[in-house]
C-alpha positions as CSV (number, residue, x, y, z in Angstrom):
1,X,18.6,10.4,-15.3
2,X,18.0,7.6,-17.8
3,X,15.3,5.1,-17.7
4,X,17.4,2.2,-16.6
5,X,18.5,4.6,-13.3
6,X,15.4,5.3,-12.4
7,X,13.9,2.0,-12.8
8,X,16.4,0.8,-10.3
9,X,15.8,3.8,-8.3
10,X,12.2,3.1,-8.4
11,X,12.6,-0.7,-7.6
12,X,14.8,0.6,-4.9
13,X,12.5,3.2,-2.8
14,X,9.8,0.5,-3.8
15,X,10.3,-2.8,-3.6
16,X,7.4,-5.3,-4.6
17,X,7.0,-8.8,-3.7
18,X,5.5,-11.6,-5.5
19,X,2.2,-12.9,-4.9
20,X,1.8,-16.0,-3.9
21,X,-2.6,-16.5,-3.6
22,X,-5.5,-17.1,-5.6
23,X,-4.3,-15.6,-8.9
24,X,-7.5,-13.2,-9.1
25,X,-7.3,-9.5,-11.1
26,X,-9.0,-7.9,-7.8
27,X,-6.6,-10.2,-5.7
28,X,-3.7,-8.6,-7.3
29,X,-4.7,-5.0,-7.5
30,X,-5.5,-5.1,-3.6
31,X,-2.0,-6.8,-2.8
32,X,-0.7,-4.1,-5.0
33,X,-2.1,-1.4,-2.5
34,X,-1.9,-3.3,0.2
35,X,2.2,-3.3,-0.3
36,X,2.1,0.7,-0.7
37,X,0.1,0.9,2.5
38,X,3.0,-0.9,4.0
39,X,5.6,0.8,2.1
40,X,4.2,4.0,3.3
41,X,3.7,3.4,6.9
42,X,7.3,2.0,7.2
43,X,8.1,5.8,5.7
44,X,6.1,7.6,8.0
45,X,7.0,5.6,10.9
46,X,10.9,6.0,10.6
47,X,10.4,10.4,10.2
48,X,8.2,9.5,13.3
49,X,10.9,8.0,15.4
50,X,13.8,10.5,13.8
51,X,11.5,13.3,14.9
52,X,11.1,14.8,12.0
53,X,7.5,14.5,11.9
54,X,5.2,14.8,15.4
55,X,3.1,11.4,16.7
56,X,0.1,12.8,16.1
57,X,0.8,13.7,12.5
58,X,2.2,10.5,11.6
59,X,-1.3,8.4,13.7
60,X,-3.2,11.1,11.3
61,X,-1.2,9.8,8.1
62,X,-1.6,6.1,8.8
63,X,-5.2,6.9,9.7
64,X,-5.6,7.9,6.2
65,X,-3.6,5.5,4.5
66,X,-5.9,2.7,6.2
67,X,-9.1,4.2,5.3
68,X,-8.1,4.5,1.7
69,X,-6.9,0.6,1.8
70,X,-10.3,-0.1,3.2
71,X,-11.8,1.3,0.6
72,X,-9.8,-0.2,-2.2
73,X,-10.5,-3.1,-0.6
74,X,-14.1,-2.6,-0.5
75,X,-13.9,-1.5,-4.2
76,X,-12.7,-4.6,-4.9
77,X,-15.3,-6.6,-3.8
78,X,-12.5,-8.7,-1.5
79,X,-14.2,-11.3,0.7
80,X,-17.4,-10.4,-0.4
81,X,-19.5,-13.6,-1.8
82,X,-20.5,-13.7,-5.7
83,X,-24.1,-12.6,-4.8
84,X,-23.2,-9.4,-3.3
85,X,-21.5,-8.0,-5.9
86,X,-24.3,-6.8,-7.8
């Protein structure tokens, strides 16, 4: 497959949106993995309601996938004020 296939494929099974807040590098990284998250759980739901994976698997996934965006998010120092970052 050559680049320009898969970069469509890519933009395809993962679509991005633009950003429209406070133009900040730890702003953009977290609505970066914030989309994923979203991306994901839309995957994992629709296996879920097909049946191809079981409820408790797909709560266990999304589980996950939250407490990873959490901690991105607390990585990031999101909502956090300048003093705490040290």
């Amino acid at each position: 497959m050559d680049e320009t296939n898969l970069d469509d494929k890519n933009k395809f099974l993962y679509p991005r949106s633009r950003y429209y807040g406070q133009v900040k590098p730890e702003n953009l990284v977290f609505n970066a993995n914030l989309q994923e998250f979203a991306q994901k759980v839309g995957y994992i739901t629709n296996l879920e309601t097909s049946g191809k994976i079981e409820p408790e698997d797909a709560y266990k996934q999304i589980k996950e996938l939250w407490k990873q965006l959490k901690r991105s998010k607390k990585a990031l120092f999101i909502d956090e004020e300048p003093s705490e970052k040290s």
